[in-house]
C-alpha positions as CSV (number, residue, x, y, z in Angstrom):
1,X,144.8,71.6,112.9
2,X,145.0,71.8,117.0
3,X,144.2,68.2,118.5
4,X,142.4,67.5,121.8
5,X,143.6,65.5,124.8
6,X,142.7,62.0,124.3
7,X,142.7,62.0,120.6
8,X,145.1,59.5,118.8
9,X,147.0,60.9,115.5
10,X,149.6,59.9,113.5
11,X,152.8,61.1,113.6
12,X,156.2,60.4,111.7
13,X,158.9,58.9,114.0
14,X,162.6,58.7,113.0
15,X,164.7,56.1,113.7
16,X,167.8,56.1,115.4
17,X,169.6,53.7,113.1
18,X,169.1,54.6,110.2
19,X,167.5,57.7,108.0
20,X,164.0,56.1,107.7
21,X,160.6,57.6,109.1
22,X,157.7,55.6,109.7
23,X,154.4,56.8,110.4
24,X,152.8,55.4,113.7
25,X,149.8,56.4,115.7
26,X,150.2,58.5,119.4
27,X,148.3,59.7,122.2
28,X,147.8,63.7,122.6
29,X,148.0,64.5,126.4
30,X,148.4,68.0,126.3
31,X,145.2,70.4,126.5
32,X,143.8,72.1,123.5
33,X,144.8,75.4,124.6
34,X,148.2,74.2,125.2
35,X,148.4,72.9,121.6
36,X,147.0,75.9,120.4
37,X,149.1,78.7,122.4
38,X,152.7,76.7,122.0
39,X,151.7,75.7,118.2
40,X,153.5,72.0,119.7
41,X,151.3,69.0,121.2
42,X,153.0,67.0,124.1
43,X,152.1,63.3,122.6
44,X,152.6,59.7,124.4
45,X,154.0,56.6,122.9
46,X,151.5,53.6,121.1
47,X,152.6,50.6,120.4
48,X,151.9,47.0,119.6
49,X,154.8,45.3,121.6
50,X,153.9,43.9,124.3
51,X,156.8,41.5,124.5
52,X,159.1,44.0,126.0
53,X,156.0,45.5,128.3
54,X,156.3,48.2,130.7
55,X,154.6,47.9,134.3
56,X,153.2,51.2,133.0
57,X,151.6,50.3,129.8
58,X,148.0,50.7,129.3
59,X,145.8,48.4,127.0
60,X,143.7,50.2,125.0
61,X,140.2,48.1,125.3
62,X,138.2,49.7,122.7
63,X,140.1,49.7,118.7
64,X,137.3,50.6,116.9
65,X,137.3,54.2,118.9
66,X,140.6,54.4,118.8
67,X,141.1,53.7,114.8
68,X,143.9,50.8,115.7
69,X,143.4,47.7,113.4
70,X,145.6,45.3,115.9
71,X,145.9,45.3,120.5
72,X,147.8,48.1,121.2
73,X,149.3,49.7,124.3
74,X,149.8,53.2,125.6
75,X,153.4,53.2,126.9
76,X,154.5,56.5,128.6
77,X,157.3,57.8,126.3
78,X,156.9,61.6,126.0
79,X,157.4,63.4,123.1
80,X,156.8,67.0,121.6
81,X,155.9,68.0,118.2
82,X,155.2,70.7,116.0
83,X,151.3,70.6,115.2
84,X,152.3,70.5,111.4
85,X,154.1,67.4,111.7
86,X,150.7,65.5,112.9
87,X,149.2,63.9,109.8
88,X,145.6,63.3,110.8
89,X,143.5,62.2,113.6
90,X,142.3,58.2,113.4
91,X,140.4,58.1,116.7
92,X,140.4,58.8,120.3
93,X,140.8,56.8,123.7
94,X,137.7,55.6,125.4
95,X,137.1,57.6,128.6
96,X,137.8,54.9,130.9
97,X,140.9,54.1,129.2
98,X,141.7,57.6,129.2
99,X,141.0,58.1,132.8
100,X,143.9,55.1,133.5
101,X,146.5,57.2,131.5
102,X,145.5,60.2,133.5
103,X,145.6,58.4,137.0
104,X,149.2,56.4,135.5
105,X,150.8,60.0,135.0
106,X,149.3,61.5,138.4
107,X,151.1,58.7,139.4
108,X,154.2,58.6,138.3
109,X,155.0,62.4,137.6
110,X,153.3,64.0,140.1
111,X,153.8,62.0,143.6
């Protein structure tokens, strides 16, 4: 399945310490076209820690949308995977909230 920009899906992440993968959720940021043509989705970090917050982190204000049960943050820690790897889609970001990420990487990546 190819995702969309803004949609949140959920991914397996390895762990550096040990052999164990746990699923957790991410932001797409690539296009659809991109996803599609490279068969790969460029995906951003979600997490739930906010005791070790970046200045860059992003609340995400609406769960319901998003499919996230608990407050939850979109930290900009880029990864790539293969489409296959992506286990479903649970929501996507609000626009405004969206909007924010998009302004955060103009921001950081671009100036």
């Amino acid at each position: 399945m190819i995702y969309n920009s803004g949609d949140i899906v959920v991914v397996p992440f390895p762990f550096v310490d040990n052999a164990n993968i746990k699923f957790r959720p991410a932001l797409v940021v690539s296009s659809k076209s991109f996803n599609e043509e490279q068969d790969h989705s460029i995906l951003v970090m979600i997490t739930t820690g906010s005791s070790n917050k970046w200045n860059t982190d992003i609340e995400i204000t609406n769960l319901n949308l998003a499919g996230l049960p608990v407050k939850s943050f979109i930290r900009l820690k880029f990864f790539t995977i293969d489409n296959r790897l992506i286990k479903k889609i649970i929501g996507k970001l609000d626009e405004t909230t969206f909007n924010n990420v998009k302004n955060n990487l103009t921001t950081h990546l671009f100036t």
